[in-house]
N, C-alpha and C positions, 0 to 999 in steps of 0.2 A: 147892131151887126155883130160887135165884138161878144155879146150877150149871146148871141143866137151861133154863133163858132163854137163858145164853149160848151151850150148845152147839145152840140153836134157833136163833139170829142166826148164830151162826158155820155152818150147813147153809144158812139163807137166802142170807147174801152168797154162798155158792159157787155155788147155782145160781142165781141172779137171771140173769147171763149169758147163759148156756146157755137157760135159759126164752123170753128174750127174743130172743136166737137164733133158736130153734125157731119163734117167731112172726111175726117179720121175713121170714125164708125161706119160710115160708106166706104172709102175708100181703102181705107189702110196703110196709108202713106202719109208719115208727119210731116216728113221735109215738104215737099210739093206740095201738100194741103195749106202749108204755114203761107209757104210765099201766094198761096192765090189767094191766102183770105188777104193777105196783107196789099194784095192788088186790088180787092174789092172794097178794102179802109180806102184806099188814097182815091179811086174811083167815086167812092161817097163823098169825102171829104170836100171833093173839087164839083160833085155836081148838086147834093142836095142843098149847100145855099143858096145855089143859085134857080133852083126848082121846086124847093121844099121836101122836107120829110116825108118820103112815104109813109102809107098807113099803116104797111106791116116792114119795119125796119131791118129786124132780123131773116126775114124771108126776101129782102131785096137782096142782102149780106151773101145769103147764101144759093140764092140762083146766080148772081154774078160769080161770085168764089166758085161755084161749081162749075160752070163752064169754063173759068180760068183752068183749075185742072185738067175739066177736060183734055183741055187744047193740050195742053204739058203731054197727060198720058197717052196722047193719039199719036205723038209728035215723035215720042220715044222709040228707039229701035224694040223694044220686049215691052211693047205695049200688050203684046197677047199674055205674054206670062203673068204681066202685073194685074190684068183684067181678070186671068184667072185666081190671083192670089185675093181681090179683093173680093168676087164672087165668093169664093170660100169661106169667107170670115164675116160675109154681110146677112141679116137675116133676113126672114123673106118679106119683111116689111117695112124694112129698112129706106133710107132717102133713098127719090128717084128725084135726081136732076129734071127741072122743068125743062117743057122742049123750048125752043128759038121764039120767040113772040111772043110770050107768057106774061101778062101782066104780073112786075114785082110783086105787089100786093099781095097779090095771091099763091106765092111761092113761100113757102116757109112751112109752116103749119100742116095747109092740103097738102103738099109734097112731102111731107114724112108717115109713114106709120105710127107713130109717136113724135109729139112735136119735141125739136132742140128744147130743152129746158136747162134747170141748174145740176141736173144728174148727168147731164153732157160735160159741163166745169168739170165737175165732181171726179169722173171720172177722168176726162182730162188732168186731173190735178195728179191722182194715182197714177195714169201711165208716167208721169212725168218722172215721177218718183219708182219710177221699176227697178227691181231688187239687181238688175242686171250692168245698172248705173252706179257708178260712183255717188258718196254723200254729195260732194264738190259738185257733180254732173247733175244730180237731182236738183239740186237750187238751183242752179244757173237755166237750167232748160226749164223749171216752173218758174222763173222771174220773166225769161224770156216770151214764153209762150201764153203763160196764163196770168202773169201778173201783167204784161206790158213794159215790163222795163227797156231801152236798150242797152246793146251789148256793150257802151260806153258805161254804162249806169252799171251794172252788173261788175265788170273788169275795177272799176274805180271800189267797187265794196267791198271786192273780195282783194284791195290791193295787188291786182296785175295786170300787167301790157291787155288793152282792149285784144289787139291780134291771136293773144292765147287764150284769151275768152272765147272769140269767136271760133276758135279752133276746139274748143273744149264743148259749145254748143252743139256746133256742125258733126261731131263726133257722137256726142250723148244721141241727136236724132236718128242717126243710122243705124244705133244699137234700139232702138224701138222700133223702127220702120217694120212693118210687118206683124208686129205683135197684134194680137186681139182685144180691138175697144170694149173693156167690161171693167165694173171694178172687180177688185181683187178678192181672192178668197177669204176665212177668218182668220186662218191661220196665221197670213204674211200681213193679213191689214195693219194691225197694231203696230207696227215696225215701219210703213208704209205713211200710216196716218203719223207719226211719231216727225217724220217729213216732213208732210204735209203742212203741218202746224208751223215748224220752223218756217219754212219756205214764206207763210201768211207772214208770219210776225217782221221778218226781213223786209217784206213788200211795206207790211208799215210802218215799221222805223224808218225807212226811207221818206215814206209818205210824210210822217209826221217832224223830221228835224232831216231836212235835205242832205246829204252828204255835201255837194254842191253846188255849186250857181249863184242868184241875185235871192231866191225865196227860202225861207226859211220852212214852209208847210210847202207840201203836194198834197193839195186834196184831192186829188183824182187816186193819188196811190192808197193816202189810209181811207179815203172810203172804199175803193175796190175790195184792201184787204177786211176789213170790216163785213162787205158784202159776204166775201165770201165767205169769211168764218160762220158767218150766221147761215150761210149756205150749208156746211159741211155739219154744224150745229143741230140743222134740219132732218139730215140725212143720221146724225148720231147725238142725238138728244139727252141721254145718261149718260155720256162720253164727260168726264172731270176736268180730264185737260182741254178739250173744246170750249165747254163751256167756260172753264180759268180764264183762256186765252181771248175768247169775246169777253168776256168785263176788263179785264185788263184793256185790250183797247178801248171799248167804251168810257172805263174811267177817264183814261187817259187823253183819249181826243176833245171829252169834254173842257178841258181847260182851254181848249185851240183861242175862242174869241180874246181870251188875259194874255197871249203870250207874244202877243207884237202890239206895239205902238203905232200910232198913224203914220209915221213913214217907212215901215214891215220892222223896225228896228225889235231887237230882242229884248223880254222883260221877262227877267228871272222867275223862278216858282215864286220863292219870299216874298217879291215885289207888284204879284201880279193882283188887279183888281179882283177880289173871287165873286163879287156880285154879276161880273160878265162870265162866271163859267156857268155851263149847261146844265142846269138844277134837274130837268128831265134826264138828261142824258146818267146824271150820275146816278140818281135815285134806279135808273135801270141797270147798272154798273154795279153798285151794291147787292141788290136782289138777286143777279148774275153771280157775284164772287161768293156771297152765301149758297147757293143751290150749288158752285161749282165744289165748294168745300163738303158739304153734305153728299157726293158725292163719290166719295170716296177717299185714299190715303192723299195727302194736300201734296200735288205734285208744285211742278218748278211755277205754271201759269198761271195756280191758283194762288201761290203764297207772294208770286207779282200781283197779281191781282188786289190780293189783302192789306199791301202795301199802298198800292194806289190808294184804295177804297178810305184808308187811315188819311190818308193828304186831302183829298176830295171831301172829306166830314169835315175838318178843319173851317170853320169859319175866320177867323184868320191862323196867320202862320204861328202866331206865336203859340195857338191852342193845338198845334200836332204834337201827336201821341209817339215821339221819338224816341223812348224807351222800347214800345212796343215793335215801332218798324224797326230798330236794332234785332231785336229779337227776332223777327220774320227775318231777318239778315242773315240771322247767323244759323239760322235752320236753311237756308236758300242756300247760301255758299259751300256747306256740308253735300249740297244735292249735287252741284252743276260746279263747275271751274266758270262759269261765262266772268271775262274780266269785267262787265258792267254791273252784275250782278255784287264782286268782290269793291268795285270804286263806290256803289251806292252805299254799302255798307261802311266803307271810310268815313263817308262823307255821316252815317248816324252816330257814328263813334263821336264824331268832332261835335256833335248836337247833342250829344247823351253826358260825356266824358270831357267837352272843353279840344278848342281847333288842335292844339299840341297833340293831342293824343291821337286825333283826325289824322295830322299832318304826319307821325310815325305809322299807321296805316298805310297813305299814300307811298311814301319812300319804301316802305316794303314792299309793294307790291309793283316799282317803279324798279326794283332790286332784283324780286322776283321772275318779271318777265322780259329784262335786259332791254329796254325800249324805253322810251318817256312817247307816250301821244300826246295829242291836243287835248285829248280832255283828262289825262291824268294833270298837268300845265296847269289846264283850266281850273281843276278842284284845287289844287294845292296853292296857285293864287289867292281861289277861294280863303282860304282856311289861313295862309301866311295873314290876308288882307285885316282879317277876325284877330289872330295873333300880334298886331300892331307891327307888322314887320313887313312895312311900305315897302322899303326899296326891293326886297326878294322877292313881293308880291309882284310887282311892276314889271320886273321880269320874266315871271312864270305867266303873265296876264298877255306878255309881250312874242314870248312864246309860243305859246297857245292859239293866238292869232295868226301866227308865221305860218303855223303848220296844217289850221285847218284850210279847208277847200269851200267853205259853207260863206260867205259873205254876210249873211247875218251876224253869224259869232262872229266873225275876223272884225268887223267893226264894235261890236258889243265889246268882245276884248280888250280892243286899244281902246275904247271909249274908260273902259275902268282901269287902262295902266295911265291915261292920262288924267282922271280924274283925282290919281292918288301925285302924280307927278304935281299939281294944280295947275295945268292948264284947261283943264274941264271942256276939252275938246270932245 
């Protein structure tokens, strides 16, 4: 049963998208289209284990979602005005809501002029991202709407009060409402797509090292995000940073089955089995980060990418090519500020140059942006531990745990401030 939930969740999140898509494009209304699909999720949820999967999923999704609206737009006092605003923006072969009786089945596909597909996402993805939004507003409303995140998830990443997330959501939708479902021109795409990318990569990194809770992976997140880059990959196929940004995750989810132990506990890169990482997965990673580079000047996802693809050859730890990923480091940090990008490069310094040299990286950059995180703690433990300088590591190990929200690290943590204390707890 518990088998049969999850591969119900995991058919929901894929079409949530596309559903919502298909009703934006009809109707032209985010807010209201959001909450009916999200009433036609929790309607499947509760009825198809109990009666099974329909044959056409997404055409159940969206004759119930459509009627939800309906009722919304009937119910509204400027229901005529709305009627005519979405008239105006809908083409002439656009969704017709099935009438009352309609086998699900058969709603979805027959009911469109063009069926919901991934150009529905797609586009989806672009409004989300409209020039008319803030940077801040575009992520949050494409985590929300197309990634699946909640506004609890979203408020915790971008460190603020969930209430100002949801105010910053609820705000970002009413500046789209209305707008016309298409994607964007040539002009504004590239600034647009430039978003877009970010927005994936966020939805993955969550996916793949939780911010918080009991699990360390969401694999519902990085494969969504994965889904979709290979989605938007589809739609722009000599695009450098697309293609960067899929091998990049590729490479990188490939390691997923080495990076927990039988009871989810965390097991470092250095320490992980590489015989349990994904030999397919990477060899398609690779192939990806070469086409991505061949592609044009090596932007910020391609030279992440290059990075990875250097650790994923590695048959063990000790044969990575550290030299080299310094070097993509220090072209990387030149491109972007991202503090993660500046703490990996720490961390090559101390594998090229000796943990000392690591460890003056660290404190600069701990100097630099007037904070100490969890994982600047984390690395500098790291690197003291290397440096034979137990008791500061013990502390920074101690630290670091204190401060994350992820439960896997917070015990990983204390497991190595105790195992340097000798209680090997």
């Amino acid at each position: 049963m518990g088998r049969a939930t999850d591969d119900i969740e995991d058919l929901l999140r894929r079409h949530a998208p596309q559903v919502l898509g298909a009703l934006v494009r009809r109707y032209g209304h985010f807010d209201p289209a959001e909450d009916s699909v999200q009433e036609a999720l929790i309607a499947a949820a509760g009825q198809w284990p109990r009666d099974g999967i329909p044959d056409n999923p997404r055409g159940w999704l969206i004759r119930v979602a459509s009627r939800r609206l309906t009722d919304r737009l009937r119910s509204d006092e400027a229901r005529r005005r709305r009627e005519e605003t979405a008239a105006a923006l809908t083409p002439a072969d656009a969704f017709v809501a099935p009438p009352p009786g309609e086998d699900p089945a058969g709603a979805g596909s027959a009911a469109l002029g063009r069926a919901p597909s991934e150009d529905d996402t797609l586009t989806l993805l672009f409004l989300c991202c409209h020039p008319a939004l803030s940077p801040a507003a575009q992520i949050a409303l494409t985590l929300r709407a197309v990634g699946g995140l909640t506004t609890a998830e979203i408020a915790r990443a971008h460190l603020v009060p969930e209430a100002t997330m949801a105010q910053r959501i609820s705000r970002a939708k009413r500046t789209v409402r209305g707008t016309q479902f298409r994607q964007p021109d040539a002009r504004d795409r590239d600034q647009r797509l430039a978003v877009v990318l970010q927005v994936l990569y966020l939805i993955f990194n969550e996916g793949y090292t939780a911010t918080a809770g009991p699990d360390l992976h969401r694999t519902d997140l990085a494969r969504e995000a994965i889904r979709l880059t290979r989605a938007v990959r589809r739609l722009l196929p000599h695009e450098g940073r697309v293609t960067g940004l899929l091998a990049l995750m590729v490479l990188t989810e490939a390691r997923t089955p080495a990076r927990t132990g039988p009871d989810g506990e965390l097991i470092p890169l250095d320490e992980q089995d590489r015989a349990r990482w994904d030999r397919t997965a990477i060899a398609e990673g690779i192939a990806l980060a070469e086409e991505a580079l061949a592609q044009g000047p090596a932007g910020d996802y391609q030279l992440q990418a290059a990075i990875a693809a250097l650790h994923d050859e590695a048959e063990r730890a000790e044969d990575t090519d550290w030299p080299q990923i310094l070097a993509l480091y220090d072209v990387l940090v030149q491109r972007t500020p991202d503090p993660a990008a500046a703490l990996g490069r720490a961390v090559a310094v101390a594998m090229v140059h000796g943990p000392r040299a690591g460890l003056a990286e660290v404190d600069a950059l701990a100097k630099a942006s007037g904070q100490r995180t969890h994982r600047l703690d984390a690395v500098r433990g790291h690197l003291l531990e290397r440096a034979g300088e137990h008791d500061a590591a013990r502390t920074a190990y101690r630290a670091a745990a204190d401060a994350t929200l992820s439960e896997p690290e917070a015990h990983y943590l204390r497991r190595r401030a105790d195992r340097l204390n000798g209680s090997g707890t």
